[in-house]
Structure formats: structure tokens, C-alpha cells
VEXLUMDO-693447 format. One record per residue (C-alpha): x, y, z; residue in three letters. Coordinates in steps of 0.25 Angstrom, whole numbers, plus 5000, padded with zeros to 4 digits. Layout:
XYZALA/...
This chain:
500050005000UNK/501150095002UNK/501850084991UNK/500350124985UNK/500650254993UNK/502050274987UNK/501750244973UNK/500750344972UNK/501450464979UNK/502650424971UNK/501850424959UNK/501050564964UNK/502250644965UNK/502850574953UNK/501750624943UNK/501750764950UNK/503250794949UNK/503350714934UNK/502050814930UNK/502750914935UNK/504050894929UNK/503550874915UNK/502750994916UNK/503951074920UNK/504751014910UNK/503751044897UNK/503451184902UNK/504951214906UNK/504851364903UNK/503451374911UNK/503951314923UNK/505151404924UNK/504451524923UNK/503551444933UNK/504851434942UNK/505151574940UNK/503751624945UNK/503951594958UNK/504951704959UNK/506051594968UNK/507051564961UNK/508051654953UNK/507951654939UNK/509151594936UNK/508851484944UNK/507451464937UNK/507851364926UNK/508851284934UNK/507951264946UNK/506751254937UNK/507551134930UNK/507851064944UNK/506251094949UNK/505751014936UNK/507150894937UNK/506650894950UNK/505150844948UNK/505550754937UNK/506450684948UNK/505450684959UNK/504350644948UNK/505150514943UNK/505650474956UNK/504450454963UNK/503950404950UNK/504850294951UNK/504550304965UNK/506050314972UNK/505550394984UNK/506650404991UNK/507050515003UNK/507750594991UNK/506750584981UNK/505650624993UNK/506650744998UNK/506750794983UNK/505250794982UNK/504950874996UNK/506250954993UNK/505551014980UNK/504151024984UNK/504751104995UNK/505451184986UNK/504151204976UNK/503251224989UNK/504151334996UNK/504151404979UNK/502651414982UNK/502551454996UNK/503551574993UNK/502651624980UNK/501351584988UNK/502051685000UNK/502151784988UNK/500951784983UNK/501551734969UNK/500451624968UNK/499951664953UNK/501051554948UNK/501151444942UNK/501651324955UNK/502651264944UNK/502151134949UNK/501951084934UNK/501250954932UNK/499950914938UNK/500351004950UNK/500451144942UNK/499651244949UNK/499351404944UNK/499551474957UNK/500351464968UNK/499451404981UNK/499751334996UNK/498951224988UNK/500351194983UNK/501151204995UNK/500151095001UNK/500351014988UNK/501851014989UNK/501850975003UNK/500850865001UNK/501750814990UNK/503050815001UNK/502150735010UNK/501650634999UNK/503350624996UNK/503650615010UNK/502650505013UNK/503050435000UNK/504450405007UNK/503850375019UNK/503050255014UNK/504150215003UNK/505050155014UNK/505350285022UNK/505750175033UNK/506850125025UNK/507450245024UNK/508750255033UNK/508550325046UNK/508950465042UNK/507850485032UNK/506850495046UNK/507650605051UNK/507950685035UNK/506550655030UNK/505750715041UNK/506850815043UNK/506750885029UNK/505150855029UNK/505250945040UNK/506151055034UNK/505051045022UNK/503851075033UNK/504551185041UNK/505051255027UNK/503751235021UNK/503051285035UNK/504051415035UNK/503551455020UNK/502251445024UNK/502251515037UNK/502951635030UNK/501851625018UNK/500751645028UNK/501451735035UNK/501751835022UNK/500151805019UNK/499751865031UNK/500651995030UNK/500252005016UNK/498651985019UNK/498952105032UNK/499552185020UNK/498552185011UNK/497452215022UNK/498352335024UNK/498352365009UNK/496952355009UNK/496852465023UNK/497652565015UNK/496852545002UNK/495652575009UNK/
């Protein structure tokens, strides 16, 4: 029955990062200017990290197609979801949300919305758990000390990006009722 479980998360997160990888990949010029709207990363830097985003999905994508889901395979997979969620939590803290997510695939999204954020940490979970139920007892002793630890570092990250979002939203919605006092 386990092996059920695994087979279909493995094959979940496959089609998702493959999707998204081929999509990236025909519509190479769009997803750079995708990569390039959330206003993060120099120009300079836009192609050769765009190039490592997309490598990066096509590795995840086959790898849990094939379904090697190991501690480094699951690390890469909550290490760029990080990454992608903290990209959206920084434009949704600036109010840049008419943008494309860059998602691609079947997970492409118009605007930028917490609905992603809860998406991406759904999908560390469901990549966490996979490792867990595909052996994680056979995994030598240290993994139950690295694992939690950087699951950890994920949530408390993840916790400090959305504790400043809602903290700017707050001052920003004070500000504009202040705007609205001097209009009047």
C-alpha cells in the first residue's frame, strides 16, 4: 500500500516539474521576461539562472519520474520550492502580483496570490513525506538529525517572509487610510 502512496506523489511532482519544464523550454523568451518581472534578480544574472530554474525542474521531474527519491533528490526539491516561494512572497510583499508566477505547465498562474505559497509548501510536505514512507528508516542515523533540521530552516524562513509580508500590509492599509483622511 505504501508503495501506492509513493508511486503516486513520485508521479504527482514528476508530471508537474516535466509540465513545467517543457513549457519553460518551448516558450524560452517568455519565461525569462517571466523571470525578469519579479524584479529579484539582476539582469545579467536572468538567463543563467533562468537556464538552472528550467535544468532544475527537468532533474527533479525525471528523478521522481524514475522514482529515485532520495535525501538529495528530496533536499533539491524543497530547496527550489523554497526558493520560488520566497520570489512570490517578496513580489506579493510589494504589491507586484499582476505577474505571471513562471510556474509553466499545469501549475502557470496569471497573478501572483498566497494560493501559491500554500501550493509550494503543500508540495514540500507531499516531497518530504514521500522520503519518509520510501525507507526513510533506512537511511543512516544522520539523516534524522539533517532532515528535520533544514525542514526547519524551511518553516522558520518561510514564517520570517510571511511575518514581515503582513506586517508591511498592515502599515500599507494604516497608509492608505491616512491618504484617504488628507483627500478628504
Amino acid at each position: 500500500m505504501g508503495d501506492f502512496f509513493i508511486s503516486i506523489g513520485s508521479y504527482l511532482i514528476s508530471i508537474i516539474f516535466i509540465a513545467s519544464f517543457i513549457d519553460k523550454i518551448t516558450n524560452w523568451k517568455i519565461f525569462k521576461v517571466k523571470v525578469e518581472e519579479y524584479r529579484i534578480i539582476p539582469n545579467r544574472l536572468i538567463k543563467p539562472l533562468s537556464t538552472i530554474f528550467m535544468a532544475t525542474d527537468a532533474y527533479i521531474g525525471f528523478m521522481f519520474l524514475l522514482k529515485e527519491i532520495g535525501l538529495l533528490n528530496i533536499l533539491l526539491l524543497v530547496f527550489i520550492l523554497i526558493v520560488y516561494t520566497t520570489a512570490i512572497l517578496i513580489n506579493l510583499f510589494r504589491g507586484n502580483i499582476y505577474i505571471s508566477c513562471g510556474c509553466g505547465g499545469v501549475l502557470e498562474s496569471d497573478k501572483l496570490s498566497t494560493l501559491l505559497v500554500y501550493r509550494n509548501i503543500v508540495l514540500i510536505i507531499l516531497g518530504i513525506s514521500l522520503l519518509k514512507m520510501n525507507d526513510f528508516l533506512n537511511i543512516n542515523s544522520d539523516s534524522y538529525i539533517v532532515l528535520p533540521f533544514l525542514v526547519s530552516i524551511a518553516i522558520l524562513l518561510l514564517y520570517g517572509v510571511a511575518k514581515v509580508f503582513i506586517e508591511h500590509n498592515i502599515m500599507i492599509r494604516k497608509l492608505r487610510a491616512r491618504l484617504v483622511y488628507f483627500e478628504e
